[in-house]
VOBA-1610 file (N, C-alpha, C; in pm, whole numbers, padded with zeros to 5 digits, always signed):
BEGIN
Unk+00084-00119+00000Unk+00000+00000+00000Unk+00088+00125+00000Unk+00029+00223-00031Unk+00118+00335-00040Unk+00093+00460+00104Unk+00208+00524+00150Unk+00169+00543+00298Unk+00213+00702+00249Unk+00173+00772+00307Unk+00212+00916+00361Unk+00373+00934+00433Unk+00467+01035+00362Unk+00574+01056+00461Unk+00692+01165+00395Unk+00746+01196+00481Unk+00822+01276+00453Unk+01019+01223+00412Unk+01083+01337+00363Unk+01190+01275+00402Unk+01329+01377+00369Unk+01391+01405+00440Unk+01505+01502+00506Unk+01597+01486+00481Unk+01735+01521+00458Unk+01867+01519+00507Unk+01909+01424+00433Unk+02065+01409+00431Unk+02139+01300+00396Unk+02190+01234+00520Unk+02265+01118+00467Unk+02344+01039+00572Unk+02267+00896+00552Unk+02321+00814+00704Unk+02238+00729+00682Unk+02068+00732+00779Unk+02014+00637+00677Unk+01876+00627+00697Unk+01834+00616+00807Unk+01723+00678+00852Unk+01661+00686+00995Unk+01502+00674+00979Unk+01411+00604+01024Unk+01290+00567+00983Unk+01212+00643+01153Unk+01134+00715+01125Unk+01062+00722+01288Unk+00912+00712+01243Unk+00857+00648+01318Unk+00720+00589+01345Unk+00659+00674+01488Unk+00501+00744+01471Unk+00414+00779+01544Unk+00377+00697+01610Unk+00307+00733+01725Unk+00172+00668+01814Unk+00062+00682+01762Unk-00025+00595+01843Unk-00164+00588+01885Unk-00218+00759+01853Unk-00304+00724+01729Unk-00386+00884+01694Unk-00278+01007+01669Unk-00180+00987+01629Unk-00103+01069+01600Unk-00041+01079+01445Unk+00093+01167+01416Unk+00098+01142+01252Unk+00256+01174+01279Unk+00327+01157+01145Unk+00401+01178+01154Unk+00509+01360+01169Unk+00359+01425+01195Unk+00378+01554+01284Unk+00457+01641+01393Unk+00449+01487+01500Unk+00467+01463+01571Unk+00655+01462+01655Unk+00721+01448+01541Unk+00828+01485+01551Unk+00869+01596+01454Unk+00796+01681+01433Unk+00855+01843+01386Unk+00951+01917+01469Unk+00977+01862+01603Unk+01032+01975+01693Unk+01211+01929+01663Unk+01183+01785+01645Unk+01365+01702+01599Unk+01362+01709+01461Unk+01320+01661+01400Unk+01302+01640+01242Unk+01406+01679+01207Unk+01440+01841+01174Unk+01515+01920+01153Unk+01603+01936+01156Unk+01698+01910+01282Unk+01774+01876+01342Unk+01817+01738+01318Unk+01776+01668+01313Unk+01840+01504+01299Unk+01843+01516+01142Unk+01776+01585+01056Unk+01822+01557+00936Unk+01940+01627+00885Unk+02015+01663+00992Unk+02161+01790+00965Unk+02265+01637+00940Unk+02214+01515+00986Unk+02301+01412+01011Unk+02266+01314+00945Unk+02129+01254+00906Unk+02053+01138+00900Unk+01973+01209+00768Unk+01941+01124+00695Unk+01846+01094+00617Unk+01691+01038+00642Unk+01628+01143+00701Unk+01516+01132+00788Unk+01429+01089+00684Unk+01353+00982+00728Unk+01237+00915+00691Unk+01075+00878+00794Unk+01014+00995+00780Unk+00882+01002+00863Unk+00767+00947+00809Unk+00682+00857+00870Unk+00605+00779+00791Unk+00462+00835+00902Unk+00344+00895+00790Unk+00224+00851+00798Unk+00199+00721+00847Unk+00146+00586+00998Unk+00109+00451+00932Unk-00021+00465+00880Unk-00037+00370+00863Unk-00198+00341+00786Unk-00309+00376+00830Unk-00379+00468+00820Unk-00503+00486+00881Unk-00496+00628+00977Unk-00383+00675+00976Unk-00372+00799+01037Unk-00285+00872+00959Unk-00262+01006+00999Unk-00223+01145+00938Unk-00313+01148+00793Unk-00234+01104+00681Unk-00235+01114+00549Unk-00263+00990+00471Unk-00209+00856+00565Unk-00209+00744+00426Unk-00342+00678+00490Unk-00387+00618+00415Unk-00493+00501+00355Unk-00499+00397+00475Unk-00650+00370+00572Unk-00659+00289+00592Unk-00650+00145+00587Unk-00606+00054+00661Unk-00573-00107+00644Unk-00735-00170+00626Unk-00702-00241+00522Unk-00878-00315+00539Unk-00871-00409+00595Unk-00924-00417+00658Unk-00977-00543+00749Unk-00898-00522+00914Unk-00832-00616+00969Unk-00715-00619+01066Unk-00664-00519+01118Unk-00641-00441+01186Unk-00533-00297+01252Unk-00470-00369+01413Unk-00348-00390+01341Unk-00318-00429+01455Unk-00128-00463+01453Unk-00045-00472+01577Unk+00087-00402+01560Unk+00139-00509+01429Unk+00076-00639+01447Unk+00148-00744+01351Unk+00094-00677+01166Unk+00010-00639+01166Unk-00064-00590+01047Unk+00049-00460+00971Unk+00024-00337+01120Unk+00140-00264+01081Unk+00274-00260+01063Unk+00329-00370+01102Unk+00439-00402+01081Unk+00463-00469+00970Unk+00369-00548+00905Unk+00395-00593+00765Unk+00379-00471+00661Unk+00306-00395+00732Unk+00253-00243+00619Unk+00432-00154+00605Unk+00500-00161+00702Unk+00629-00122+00710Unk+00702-00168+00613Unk+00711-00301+00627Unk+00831-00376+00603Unk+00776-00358+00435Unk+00683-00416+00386Unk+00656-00333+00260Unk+00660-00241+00193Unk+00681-00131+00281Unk+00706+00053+00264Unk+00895+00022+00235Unk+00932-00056+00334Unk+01098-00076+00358Unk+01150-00164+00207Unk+01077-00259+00128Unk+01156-00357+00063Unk+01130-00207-00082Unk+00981-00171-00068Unk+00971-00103-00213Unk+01032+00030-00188Unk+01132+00083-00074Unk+01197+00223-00111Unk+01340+00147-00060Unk+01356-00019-00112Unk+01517-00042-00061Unk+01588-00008+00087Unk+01507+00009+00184Unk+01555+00021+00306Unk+01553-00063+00423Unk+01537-00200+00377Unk+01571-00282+00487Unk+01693-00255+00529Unk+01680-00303+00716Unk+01795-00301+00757Unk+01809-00140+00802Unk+01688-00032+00764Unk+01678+00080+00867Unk+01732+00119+00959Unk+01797+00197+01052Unk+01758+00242+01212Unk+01651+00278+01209Unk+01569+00258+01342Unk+01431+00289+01381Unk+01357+00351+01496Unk+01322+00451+01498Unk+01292+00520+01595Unk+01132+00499+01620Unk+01064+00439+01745Unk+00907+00461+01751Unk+00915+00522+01873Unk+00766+00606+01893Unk+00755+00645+02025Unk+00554+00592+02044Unk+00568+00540+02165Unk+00414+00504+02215Unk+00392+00395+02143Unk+00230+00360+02054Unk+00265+00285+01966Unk+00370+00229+01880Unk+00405+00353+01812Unk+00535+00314+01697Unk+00668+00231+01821Unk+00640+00239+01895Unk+00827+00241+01976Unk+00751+00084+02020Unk+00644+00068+02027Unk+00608-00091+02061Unk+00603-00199+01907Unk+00585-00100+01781Unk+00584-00114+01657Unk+00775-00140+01606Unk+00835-00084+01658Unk+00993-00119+01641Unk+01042-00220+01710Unk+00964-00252+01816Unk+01055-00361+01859Unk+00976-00504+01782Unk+00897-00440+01745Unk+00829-00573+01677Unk+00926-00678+01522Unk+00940-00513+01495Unk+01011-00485+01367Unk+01159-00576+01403Unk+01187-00476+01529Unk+01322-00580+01553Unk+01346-00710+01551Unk+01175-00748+01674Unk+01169-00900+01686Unk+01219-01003+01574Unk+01175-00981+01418Unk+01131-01055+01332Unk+01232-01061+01256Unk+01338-01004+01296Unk+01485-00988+01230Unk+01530-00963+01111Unk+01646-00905+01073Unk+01662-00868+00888Unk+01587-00738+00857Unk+01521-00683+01002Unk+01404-00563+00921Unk+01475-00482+00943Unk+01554-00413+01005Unk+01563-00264+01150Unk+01709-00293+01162Unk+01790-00186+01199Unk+01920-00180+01264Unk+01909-00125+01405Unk+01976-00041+01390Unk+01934+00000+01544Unk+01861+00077+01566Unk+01757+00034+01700Unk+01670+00047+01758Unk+01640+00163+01808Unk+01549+00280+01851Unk+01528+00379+01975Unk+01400+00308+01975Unk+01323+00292+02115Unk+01201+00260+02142Unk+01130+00350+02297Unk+01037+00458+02248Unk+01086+00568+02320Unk+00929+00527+02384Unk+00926+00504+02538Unk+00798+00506+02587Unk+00706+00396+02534Unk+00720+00245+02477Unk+00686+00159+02453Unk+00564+00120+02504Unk+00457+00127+02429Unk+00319+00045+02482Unk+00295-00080+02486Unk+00235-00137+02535Unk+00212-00324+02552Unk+00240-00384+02664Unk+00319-00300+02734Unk+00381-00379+02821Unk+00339-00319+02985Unk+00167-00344+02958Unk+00085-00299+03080Unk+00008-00436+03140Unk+00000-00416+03253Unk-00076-00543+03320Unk-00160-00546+03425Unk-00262-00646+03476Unk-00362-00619+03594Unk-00472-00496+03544Unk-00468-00379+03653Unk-00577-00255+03622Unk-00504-00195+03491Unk-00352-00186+03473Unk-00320-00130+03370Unk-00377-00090+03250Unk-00441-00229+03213Unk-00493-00274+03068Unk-00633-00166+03057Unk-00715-00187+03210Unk-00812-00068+03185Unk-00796+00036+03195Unk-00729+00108+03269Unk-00676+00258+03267Unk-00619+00317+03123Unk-00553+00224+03043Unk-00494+00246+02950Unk-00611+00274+02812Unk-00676+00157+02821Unk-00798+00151+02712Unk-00887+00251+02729Unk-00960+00238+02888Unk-01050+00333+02886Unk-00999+00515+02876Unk-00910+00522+02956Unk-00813+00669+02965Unk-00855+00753+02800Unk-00771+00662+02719Unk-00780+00698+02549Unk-00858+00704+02491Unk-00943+00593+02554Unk-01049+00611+02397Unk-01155+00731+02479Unk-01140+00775+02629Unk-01207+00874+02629Unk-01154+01016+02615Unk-01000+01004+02620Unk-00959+01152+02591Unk-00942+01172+02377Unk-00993+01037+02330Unk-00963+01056+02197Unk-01131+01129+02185Unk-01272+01053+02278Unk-01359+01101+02214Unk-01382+01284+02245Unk-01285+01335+02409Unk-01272+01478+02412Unk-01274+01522+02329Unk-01101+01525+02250Unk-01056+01548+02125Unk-01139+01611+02054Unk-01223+01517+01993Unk-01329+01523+01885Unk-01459+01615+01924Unk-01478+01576+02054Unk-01606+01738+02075Unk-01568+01858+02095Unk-01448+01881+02125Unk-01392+02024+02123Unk-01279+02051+02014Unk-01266+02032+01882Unk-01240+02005+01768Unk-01273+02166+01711Unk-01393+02204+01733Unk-01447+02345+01728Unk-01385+02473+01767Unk-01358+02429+01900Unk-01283+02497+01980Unk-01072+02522+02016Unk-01095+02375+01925Unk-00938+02371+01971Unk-00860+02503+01956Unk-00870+02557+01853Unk-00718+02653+01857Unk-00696+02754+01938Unk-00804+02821+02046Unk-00808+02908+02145Unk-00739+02810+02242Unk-00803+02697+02270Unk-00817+02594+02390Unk-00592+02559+02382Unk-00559+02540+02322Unk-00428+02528+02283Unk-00333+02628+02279Unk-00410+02731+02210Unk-00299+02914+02204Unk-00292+02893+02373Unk-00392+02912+02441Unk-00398+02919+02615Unk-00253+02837+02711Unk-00182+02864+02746Unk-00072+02769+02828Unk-00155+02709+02887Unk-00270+02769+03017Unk-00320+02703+03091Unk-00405+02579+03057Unk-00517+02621+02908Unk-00599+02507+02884Unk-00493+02414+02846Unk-00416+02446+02759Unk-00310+02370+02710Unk-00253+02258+02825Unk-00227+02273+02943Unk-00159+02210+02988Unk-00254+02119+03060Unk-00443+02127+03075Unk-00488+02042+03089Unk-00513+01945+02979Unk-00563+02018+02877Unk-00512+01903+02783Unk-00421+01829+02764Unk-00299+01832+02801Unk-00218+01746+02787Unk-00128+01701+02908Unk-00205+01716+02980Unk-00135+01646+03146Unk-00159+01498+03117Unk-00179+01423+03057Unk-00225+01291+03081Unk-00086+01278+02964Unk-00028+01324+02901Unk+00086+01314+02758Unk+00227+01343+02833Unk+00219+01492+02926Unk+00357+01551+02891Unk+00351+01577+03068Unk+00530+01601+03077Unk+00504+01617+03210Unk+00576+01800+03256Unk+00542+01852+03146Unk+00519+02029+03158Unk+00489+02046+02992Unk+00355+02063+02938Unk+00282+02062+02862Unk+00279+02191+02839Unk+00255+02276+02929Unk+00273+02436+02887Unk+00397+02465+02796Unk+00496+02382+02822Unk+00610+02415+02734Unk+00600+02422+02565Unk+00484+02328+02584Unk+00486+02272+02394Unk+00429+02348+02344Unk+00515+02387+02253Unk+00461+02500+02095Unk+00284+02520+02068Unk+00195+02586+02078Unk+00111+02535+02054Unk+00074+02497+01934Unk+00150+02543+01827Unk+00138+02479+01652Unk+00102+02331+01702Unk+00223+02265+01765Unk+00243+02098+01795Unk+00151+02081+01856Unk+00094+02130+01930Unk-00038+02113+02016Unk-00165+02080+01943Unk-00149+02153+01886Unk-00267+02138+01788Unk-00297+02044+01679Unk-00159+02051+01630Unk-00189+01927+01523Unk-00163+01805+01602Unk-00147+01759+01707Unk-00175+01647+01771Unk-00311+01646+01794Unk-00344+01754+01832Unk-00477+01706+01894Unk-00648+01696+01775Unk-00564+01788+01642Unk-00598+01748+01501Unk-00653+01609+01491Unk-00547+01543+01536Unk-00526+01399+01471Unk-00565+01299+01532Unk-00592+01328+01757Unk-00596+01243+01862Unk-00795+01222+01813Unk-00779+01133+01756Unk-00971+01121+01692Unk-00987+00986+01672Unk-01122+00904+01708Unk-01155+00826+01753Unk-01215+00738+01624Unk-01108+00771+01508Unk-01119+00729+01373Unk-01140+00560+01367Unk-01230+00499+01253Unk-01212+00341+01304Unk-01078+00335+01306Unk-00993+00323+01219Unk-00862+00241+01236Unk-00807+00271+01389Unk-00808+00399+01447Unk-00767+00452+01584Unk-00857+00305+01708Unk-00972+00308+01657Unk-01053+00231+01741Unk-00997+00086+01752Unk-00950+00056+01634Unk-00916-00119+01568Unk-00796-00127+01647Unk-00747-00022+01618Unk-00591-00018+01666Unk-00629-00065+01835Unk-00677+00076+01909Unk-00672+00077+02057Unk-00727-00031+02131Unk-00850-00105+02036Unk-00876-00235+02099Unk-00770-00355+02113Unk-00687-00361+01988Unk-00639-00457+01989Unk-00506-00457+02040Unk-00420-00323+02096Unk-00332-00320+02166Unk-00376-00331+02335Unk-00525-00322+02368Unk-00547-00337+02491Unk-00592-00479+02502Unk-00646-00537+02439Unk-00710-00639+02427Unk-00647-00790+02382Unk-00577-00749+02275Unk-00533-00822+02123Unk-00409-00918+02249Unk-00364-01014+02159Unk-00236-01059+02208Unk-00123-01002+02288Unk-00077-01032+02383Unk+00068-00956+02414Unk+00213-00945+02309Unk+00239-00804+02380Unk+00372-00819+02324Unk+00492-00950+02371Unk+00541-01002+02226Unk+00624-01129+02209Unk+00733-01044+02231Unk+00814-01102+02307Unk+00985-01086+02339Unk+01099-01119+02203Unk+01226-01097+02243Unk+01286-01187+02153Unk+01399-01205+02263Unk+01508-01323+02227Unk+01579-01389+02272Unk+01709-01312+02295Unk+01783-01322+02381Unk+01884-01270+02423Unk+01998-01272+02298Unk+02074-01155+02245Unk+02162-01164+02168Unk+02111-01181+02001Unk+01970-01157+02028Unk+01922-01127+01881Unk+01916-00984+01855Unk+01902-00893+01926Unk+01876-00755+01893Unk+02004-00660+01918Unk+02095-00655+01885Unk+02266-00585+01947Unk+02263-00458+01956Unk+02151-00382+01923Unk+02185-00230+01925Unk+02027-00216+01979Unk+01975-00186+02078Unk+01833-00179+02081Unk+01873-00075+02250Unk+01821+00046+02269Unk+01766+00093+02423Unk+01626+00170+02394Unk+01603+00128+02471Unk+01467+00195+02548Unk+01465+00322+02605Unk+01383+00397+02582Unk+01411+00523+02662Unk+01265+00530+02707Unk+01283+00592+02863Unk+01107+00595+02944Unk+01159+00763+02977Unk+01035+00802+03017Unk+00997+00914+03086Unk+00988+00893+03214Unk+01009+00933+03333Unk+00958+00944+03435Unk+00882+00955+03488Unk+00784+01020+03440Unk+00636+01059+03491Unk+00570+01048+03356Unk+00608+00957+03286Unk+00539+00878+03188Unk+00342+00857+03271Unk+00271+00898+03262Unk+00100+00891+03295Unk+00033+00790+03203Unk+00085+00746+03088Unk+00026+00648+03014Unk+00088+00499+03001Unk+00198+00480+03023Unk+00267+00397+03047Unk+00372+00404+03155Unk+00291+00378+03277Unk+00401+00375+03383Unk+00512+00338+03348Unk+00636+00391+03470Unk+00735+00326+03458Unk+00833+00206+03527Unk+00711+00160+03632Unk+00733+00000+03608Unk+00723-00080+03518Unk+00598-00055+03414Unk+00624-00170+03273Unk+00751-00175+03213Unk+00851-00089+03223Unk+00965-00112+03183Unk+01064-00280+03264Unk+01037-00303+03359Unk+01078-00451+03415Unk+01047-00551+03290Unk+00889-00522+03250Unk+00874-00641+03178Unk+00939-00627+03067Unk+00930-00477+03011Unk+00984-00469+02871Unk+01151-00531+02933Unk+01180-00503+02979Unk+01350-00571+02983Unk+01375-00743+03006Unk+01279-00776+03046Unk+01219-00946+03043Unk+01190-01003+02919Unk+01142-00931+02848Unk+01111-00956+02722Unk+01211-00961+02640Unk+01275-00847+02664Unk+01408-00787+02571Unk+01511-00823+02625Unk+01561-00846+02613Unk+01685-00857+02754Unk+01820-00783+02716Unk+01800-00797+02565Unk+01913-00708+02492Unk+01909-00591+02541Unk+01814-00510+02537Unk+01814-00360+02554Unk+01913-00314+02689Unk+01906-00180+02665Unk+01985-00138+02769Unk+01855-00005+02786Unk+01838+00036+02897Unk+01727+00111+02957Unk+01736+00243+02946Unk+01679+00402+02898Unk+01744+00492+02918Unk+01627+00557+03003Unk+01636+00652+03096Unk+01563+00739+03151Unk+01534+00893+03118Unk+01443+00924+03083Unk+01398+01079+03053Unk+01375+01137+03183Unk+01481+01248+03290Unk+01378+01291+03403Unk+01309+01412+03336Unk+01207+01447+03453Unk+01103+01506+03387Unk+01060+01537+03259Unk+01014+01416+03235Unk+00917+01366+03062Unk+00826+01305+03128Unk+00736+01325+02998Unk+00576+01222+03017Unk+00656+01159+02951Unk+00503+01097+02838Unk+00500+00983+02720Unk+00519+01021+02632Unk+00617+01117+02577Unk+00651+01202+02469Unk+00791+01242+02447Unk+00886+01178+02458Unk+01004+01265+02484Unk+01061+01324+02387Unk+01018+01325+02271Unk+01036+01415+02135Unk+00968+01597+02137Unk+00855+01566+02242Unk+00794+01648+02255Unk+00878+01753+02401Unk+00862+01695+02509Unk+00890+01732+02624Unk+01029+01729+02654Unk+01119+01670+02587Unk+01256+01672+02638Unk+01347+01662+02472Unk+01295+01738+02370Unk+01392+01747+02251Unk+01503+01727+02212Unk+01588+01834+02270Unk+01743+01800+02278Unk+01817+01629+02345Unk+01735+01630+02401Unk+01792+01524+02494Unk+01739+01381+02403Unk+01644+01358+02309Unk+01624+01251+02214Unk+01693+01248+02111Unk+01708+01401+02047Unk+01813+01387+01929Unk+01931+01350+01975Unk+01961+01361+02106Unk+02119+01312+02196Unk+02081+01178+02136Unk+01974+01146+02199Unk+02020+00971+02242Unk+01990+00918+02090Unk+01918+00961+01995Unk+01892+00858+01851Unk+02001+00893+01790Unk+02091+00979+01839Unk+02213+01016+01741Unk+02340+00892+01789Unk+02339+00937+01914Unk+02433+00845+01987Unk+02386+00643+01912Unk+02286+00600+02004Unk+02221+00506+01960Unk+02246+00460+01791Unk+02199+00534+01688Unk+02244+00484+01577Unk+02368+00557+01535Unk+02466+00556+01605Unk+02622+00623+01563Unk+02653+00507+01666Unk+02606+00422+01723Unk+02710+00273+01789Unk+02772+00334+01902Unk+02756+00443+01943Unk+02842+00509+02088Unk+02760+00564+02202Unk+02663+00504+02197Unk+02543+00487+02322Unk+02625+00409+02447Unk+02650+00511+02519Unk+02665+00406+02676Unk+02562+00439+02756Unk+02541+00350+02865Unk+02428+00359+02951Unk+02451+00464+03065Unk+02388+00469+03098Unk+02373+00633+03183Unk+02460+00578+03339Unk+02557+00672+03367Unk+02643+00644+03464Unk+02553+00717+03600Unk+02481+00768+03598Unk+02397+00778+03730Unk+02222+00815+03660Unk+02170+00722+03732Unk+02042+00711+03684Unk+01930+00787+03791Unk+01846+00843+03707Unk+01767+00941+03822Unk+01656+00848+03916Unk+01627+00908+03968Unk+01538+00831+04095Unk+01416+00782+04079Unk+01426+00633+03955Unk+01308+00589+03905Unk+01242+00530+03970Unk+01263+00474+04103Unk+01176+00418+04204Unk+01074+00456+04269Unk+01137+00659+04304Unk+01024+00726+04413Unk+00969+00819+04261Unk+01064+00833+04142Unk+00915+00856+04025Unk+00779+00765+03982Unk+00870+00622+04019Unk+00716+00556+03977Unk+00618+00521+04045Unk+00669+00534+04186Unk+00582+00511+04290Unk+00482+00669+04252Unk+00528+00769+04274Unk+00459+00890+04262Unk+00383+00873+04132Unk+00424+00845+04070Unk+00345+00840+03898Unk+00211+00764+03909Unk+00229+00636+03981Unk+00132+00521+03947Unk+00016+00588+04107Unk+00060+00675+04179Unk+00002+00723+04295Unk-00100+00801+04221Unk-00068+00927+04166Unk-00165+00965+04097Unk-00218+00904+03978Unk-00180+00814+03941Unk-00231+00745+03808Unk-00363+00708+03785Unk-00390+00650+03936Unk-00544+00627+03949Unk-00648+00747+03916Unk-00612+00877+04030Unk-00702+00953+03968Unk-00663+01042+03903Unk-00574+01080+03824Unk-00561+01096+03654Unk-00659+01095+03598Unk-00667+00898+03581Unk-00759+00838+03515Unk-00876+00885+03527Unk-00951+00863+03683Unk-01092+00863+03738Unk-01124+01036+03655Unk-01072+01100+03664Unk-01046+01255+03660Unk-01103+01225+03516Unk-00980+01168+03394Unk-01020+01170+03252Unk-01162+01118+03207Unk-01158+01048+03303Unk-01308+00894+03318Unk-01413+01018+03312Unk-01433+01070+03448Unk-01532+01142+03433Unk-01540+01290+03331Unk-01444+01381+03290Unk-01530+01452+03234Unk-01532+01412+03113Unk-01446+01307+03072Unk-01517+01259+02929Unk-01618+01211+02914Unk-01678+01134+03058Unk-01831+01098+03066Unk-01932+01196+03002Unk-01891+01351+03144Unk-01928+01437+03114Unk-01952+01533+02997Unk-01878+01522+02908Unk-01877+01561+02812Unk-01932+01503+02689Unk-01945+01364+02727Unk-01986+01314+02604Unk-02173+01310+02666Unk-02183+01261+02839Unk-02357+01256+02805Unk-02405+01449+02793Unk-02333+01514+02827Unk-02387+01669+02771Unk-02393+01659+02621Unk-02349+01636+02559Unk-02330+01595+02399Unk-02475+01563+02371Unk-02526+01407+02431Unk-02653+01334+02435Unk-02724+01442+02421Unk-02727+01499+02595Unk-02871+01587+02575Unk-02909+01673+02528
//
């Protein structure tokens, strides 16, 4: 199929993949910058920004064949690969299956939620995607604003006032409760778990979390390293689930380092224990918080 995307710079090839309701927009704030080095390759996936819905199936194994197809017909197997949220759970997939991807960034990785997780996660989204969509009318005041701005995106970033509101906006353009968005969010909450791969199959692969990551705690990172075992772990302090967004400089650090082979692991690591305890403390009512006025908002809608 033919996908939506952009593409930057010389050097060698760099592929980055969006999240959940997002486009390849989404990294405008690096783009630019990484293509001073890299030969940036930003992909629309299927069913969001620009390219063409998947018929039938939406789901990470689906999109990942939609890739690797995008990869054989523009000659770029064997990529570096950057995902964040979805996409960064979409790269390691890529990795899993071997021969696809070189080295890895997997920034804030979804899938790897468990117990209440699975509902906080499902329900959280698909009610801040149906927000989204009723104040769609309203957005570009609601966004120019730091303050609305930063309720909108407290559940994303972990100082949201910071973000451009251009970027603000065209995320929240795009955060819409489209079928494929729907196909998708069921079946990453629902659908199969994320499959691991075996120790010493993946040689260049880290992870990078946020700290006050609100959508994917940062205990799921245990499992993701259970799974993976290759990886080596990186920490964002103060980041949400965005670190392209909320911590810029500091991602083009690490995807530069990372695919230039001179990534070492962080010689003092920030205090991810009393962040995730604090994170998953408010996490609950975050949620309850998103729960209800999207309730709210949607039965005012009704009447």
């Amino acid at each position: 199929m033919t996908m939506n995307y952009v593409r930057r710079g010389t050097g060698k090839p760099l592929l980055l993949l969006h999240g959940l309701g997002s486009s390849l927009k989404v990294w405008d704030l690096i783009i630019d910058e990484l293509a001073t080095q890299r030969d940036v390759i930003a992909l629309d996936l299927p069913g969001f920004g620009q390219s063409p819905a998947l018929l039938g199936e939406v789901s990470i194994p689906t999109l990942a064949d939609a890739v690797i197809d995008f990869l054989i017909q523009h000659q770029l197997l064997g990529i570096d690969a950057v995902g964040n949220s979805m996409g960064a759970r979409l790269v390691l997939e890529l990795a899993r299956r071997g021969n696809v991807v070189g080295a890895v960034v997997s920034l804030d990785p979804g899938g790897f939620w468990q117990g209440w997780q699975v509902a906080y996660f499902y329900q959280s989204v698909r009610l801040s995607a149906q927000l989204s969509k009723l104040i769609q009318p309203i957005l570009p005041p609601l966004v120019s604003n730091p303050v609305s701005r930063t309720l909108l995106f407290a559940q994303f970033s972990a100082h949201p006032w910071t973000i451009p509101a251009e970027v603000a906006l065209n995320e929240f353009r795009e955060f819409l409760p489209t079928p494929s968005f729907t196909k998708l969010l069921d079946s990453l909450a629902h659908g199969p778990p994320q499959q691991g791969a075996p120790i010493g199959s993946i040689p260049n692969l880290v992870i990078g979390w946020g700290c006050q990551d609100r959508i994917c705690p940062p205990s799921q990172s245990r499992l993701a390293l259970k799974l993976f075992p290759d990886a080596q772990l990186h920490w964002f302090s103060n980041c949400g689930h965005v670190p392209q967004l909320d911590v810029p400089a500091e991602t083009i650090a690490l995807i530069l380092a990372v695919t230039d082979g001179r990534y070492e692991p962080q010689s003092q690591l920030p205090a991810t224990t009393k962040a995730s305890a604090v994170t998953e403390n408010v996490l609950i009512g975050l949620g309850v918080g998103v729960l209800l006025v999207g309730l709210f908002l949607t039965f005012g809608k009704q009447r």
